[in-house]
N, C-alpha and C positions, 0 to 999 in steps of 0.2 A: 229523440222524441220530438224537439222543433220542426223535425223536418216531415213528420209521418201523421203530426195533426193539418198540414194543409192540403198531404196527401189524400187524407181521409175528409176533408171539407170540399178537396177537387172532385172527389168520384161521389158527393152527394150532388153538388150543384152542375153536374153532367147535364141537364135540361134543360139549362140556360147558357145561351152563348157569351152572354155579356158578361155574367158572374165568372164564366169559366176562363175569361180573357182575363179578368182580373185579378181572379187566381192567381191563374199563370206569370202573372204579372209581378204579382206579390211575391210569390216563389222565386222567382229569377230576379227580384231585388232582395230577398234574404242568401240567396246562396251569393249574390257579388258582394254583397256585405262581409260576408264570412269567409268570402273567397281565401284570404291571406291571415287570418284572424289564428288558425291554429294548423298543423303539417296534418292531423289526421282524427277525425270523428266514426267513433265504434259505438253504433248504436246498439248491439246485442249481439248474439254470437255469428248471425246469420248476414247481416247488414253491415258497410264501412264507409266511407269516402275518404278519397285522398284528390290531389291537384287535378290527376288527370280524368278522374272517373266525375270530379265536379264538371272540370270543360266539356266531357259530353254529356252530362244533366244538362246545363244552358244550351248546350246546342240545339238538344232535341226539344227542351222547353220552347225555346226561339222560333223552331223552323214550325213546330205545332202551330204556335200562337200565329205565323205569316200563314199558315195553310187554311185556317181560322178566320182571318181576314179576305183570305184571296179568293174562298172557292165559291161556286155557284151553285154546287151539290150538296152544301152540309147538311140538309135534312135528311138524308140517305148515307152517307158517308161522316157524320161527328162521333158515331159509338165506336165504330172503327179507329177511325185517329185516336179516340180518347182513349182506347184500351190500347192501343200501340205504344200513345207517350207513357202509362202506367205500366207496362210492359218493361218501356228502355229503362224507365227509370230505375226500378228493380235490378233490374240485370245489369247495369253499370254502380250499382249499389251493394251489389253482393260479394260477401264475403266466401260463401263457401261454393267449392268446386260443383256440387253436385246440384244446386238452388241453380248457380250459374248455367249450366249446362240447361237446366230445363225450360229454364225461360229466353234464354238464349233458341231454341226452339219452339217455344209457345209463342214467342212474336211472329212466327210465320203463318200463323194460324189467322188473323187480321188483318195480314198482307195481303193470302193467297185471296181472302174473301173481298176485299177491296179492290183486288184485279181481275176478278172474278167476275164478280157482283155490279160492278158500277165501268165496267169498261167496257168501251165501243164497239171495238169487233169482234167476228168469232171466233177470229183466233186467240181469245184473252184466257180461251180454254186451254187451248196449246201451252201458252205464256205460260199457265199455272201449273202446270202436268211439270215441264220445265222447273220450274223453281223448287217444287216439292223434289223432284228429284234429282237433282246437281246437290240442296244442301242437305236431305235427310239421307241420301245416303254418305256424304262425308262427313257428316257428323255424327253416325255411329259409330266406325275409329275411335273417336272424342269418348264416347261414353265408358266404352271398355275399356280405353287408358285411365280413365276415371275410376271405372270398379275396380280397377286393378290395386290401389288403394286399400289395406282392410278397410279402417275409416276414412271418407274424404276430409282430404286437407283443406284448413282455408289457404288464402293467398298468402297472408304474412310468413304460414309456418312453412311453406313452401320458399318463401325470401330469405327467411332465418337459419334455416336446417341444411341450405344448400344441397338440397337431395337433387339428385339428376337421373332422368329416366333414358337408356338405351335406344330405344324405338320413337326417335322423334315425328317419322310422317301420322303416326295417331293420332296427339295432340294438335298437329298445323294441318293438317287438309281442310277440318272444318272452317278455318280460318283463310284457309287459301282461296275455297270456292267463294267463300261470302264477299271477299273484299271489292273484285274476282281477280287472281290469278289469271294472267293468259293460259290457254290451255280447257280452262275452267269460266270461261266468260262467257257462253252462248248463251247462259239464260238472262244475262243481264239487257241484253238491246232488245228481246221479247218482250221480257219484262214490262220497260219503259214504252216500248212503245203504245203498246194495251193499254198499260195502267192509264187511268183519268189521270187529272193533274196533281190531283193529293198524293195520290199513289209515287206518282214519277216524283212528286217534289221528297219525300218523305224515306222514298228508296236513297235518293240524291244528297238526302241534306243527314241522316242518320244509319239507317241500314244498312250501309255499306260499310259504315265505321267499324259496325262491332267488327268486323276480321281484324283490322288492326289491332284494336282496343284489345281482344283476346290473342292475339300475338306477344305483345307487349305485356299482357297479366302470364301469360306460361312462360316468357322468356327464361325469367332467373328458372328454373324445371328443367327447360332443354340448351342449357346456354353451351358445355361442353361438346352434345352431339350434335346443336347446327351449326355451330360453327365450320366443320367438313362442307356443309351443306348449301351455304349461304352463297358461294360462287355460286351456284347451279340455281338457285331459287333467284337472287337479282339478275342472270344470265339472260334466261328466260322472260321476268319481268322488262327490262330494258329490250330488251329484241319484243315482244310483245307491243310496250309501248310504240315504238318507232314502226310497226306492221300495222295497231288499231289506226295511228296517226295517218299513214297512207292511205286505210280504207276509210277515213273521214272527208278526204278530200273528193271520193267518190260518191259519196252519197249524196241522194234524193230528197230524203226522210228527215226533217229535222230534228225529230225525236231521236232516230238513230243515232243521227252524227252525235248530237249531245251525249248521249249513252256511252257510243264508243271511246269519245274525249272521256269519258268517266275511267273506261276500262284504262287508260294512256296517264293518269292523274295518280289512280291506286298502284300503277305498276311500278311508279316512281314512287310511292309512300312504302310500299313491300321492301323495295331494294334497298328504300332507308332504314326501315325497321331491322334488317337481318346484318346489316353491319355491326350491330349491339353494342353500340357508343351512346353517348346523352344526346351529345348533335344532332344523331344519325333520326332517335328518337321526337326530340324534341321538333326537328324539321319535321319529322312526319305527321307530328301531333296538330304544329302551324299547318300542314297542306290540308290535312282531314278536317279543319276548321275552315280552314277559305275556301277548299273545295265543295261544302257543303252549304255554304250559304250561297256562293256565285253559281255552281250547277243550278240549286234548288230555283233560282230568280232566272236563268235560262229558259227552264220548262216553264216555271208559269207566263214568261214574254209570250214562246212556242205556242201556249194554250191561250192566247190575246191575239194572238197573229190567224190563231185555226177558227177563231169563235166568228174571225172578221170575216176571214177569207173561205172558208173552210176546206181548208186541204193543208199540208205540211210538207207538200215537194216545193223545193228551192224555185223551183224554175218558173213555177207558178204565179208568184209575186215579188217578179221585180219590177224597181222602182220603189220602195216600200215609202221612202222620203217624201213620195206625194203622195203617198195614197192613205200612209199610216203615218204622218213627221212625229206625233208623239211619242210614239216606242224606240224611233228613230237613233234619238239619246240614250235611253238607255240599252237600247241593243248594242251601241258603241260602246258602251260603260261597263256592259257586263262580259262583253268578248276580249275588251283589253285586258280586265282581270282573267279572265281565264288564260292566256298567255301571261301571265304572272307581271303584267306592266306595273312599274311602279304609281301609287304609292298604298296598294293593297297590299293584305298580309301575304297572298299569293307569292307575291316578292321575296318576301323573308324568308316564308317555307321551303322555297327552291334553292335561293343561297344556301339556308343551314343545309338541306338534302344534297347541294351539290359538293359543298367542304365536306361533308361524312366521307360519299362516296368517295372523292378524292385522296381524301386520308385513308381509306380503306385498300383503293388501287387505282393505281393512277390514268390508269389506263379506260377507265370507266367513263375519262371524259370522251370520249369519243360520241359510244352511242347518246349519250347527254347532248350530247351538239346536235346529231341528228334528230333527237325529239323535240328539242328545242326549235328546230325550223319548220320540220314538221306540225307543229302546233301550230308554231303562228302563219303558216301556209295555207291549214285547213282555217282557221281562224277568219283571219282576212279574203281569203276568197269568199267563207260563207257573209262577210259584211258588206262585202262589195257585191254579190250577186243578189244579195235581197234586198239593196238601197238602191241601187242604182240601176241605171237604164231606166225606158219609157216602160209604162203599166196601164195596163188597158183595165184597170180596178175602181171603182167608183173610191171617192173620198172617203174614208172609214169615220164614224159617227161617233159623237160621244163615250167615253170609254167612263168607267166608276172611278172616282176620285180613290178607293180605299186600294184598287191595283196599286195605284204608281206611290200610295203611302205605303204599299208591301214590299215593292223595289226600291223605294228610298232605307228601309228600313233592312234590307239585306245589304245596301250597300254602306250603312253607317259603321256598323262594326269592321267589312271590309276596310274599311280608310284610316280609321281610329282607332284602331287597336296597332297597327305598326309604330304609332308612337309611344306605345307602350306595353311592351311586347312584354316586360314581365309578367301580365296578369296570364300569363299562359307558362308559364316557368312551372316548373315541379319538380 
């Protein structure tokens, strides 16, 4: 009940940006309050929270309130985000199978209109056509596994009952496309590249998660039949990763590249997820957190660079250090974190994901080494190509103070939270 009157205060003061910042604000100082306070809050028979569905409440509360801050379109695009964060927050809230499942598809419905509606070109139709059809149809699999249930289960009685279903690719496809699975990734670099910057930040910093997040809630359900499986699903994943990483170093497009680094990021949190160890978990839970604040503070730089420049091919503006020296820093700042430089969380995530897999097989360090270089090959070329050399760009002009207080503010939790990595423990 604490937590569904501010819910209900949030979606009346929707008309006001200030009040709804501060909301948000209030909100995401009661749940770090409560963070550690009790193992698990049942609000009704419908609604629950436990550690890891609190960490993506703050996620998605967090990257709202940066998108809130950051954009230049909210008078067209705030009903959007706003029914998105009431949306996630539902859906990482719920207890029953079948609540889950439909909201877990009703977020797409604010998405598809936000990539729709408020993006650039005309292919943002394409992008859409795309997204509706990679996750609506692999998540009806999800449903008739669902009905297959006389009555749906909630999650507990699913952890408690050790019941195990047969047919595991029902349950995980939906979760395979969203995250995206290689194989399954071509609507993700569409996507982003269409979407405005809410769009790309929001796909980046949350949307993506739920694949995990609903991996991780079916696990205990399908733990005896993925296990056969889990070579083939990380197989895939890794070979994936180290193929997106390659075609990152080709790109043009900075939307893309960032995209694709996205699809290279989730193929290592899959490959954690399916070894079903705590480690294995818990690294992925760290990567889905750092991945979604340092991706989400990428695109908005990308969407600072396009506003100056307007264009998004590399080649375009080099030299950025004269032309642009402010973004400069943090274009360094937030590329190192995405190669998981220390002393971001990025760091930790890869460790714990790298010990899983190692204890899982050993032999897994291999392609690990090859992503690893790979990242930071496309990484560093993309920083040296847009700082450096001469630039025929005039000097870029005043930028808004509340951008680089949005970049500072993605990258606080990056640096600060490694020193205290339990507040992400469950």
């Amino acid at each position: 009940m604490k937590l569904v009157i501010p819910l209900l205060t949030m979606s009346f003061l929707m008309f006001n940006y200030s009040n709804f910042l501060i909301i948000m604000c209030v909100l995401t100082m009661f749940l770090l309050t409560k963070f550690h306070s009790f193992q698990m809050i049942i609000f009704n028979k419908f609604m629950f929270t436990d550690y890891i569905s609190l960490i993506m409440i703050m996620l998605s509360i967090i990257s709202v309130m940066m998108i809130i801050i950051s954009s230049s379109t909210l008078n067209y695009s705030f009903l959007l985000i706003t029914s998105i964060l009431l949306t996630l927050i539902l859906t990482f809230s719920s207890l029953n199978m079948f609540s889950f499942y439909m909201l877990f598809e009703i977020v797409l419905i604010p998405t598809l209109l936000l990539i729709t509606k408020i993006g650039y070109q005309p292919e943002r139709l394409q992008a859409g056509i795309y997204l509706m059809i990679y996750t609506i149809i692999a998540s009806l699999p999800l449903l008739l596994g669902i009905l297959y249930f006389k009555s749906t289960p909630n999650f507990i009685f699913i952890t408690s009952t050790c019941e195990q279903i047969k047919i595991t690719i029902i349950f995980i496809l939906a979760f395979l496309v969203k995250m995206p699975m290689f194989l399954f990734h071509l609507w993700l670099p569409k996507a982003h590249v269409e979407a405005p910057v809410e769009g790309s930040m929001i796909l980046a910093a949350v949307l993506l998660k739920l694949g995990g997040y609903g991996l991780i809630r079916f696990s205990p359900l399908l733990y005896s039949k993925l296990i056969p499986l889990n070579f083939w699903i990380s197989s895939i994943s890794l070979i994936g990763a180290i193929m997106t990483s390659m075609n990152c170093i080709r790109q043009k497009d900075l939307k893309s590249l960032i995209a694709y680094s996205s699809v290279a990021h989730m193929g290592l949190v899959l490959a954690s997820i399916t070894t079903l160890n705590y480690i294995g978990v818990y690294g992925a839970i760290l990567m889905m957190v750092a991945h979604g604040l340092s991706s989400s503070a990428l695109f908005l730089m990308v969407n600072m660079i396009y506003t100056k420049h307007h264009t998004r091919n590399i080649i375009s503006f080099k030299g950025l250090w004269s032309s642009f020296p402010n973004i400069t820093f943090w274009w360094f700042i937030f590329i190192a974190a995405n190669i998981s430089a220390p002393p971001s969380i990025n760091l930790a995530g890869e460790i714990f994901i790298l010990v899983s897999l190692i204890n899982w097989n050993y032999f897994i360090l291999i392609p690990f080494i090859f992503i690893s270089i790979m990242t930071s090959i496309f990484s560093i070329s993309l920083f040296l190509n847009t700082t450096h050399n001469q630039s025929n760009s005039k000097f870029a002009m005043y930028s808004h103070n509340k951008l680089y207080l949005c970049l500072f503010l993605h990258l606080f939790p990056l640096i600060l939270v490694i020193t205290k990595l339990e507040l992400i423990m469950f």
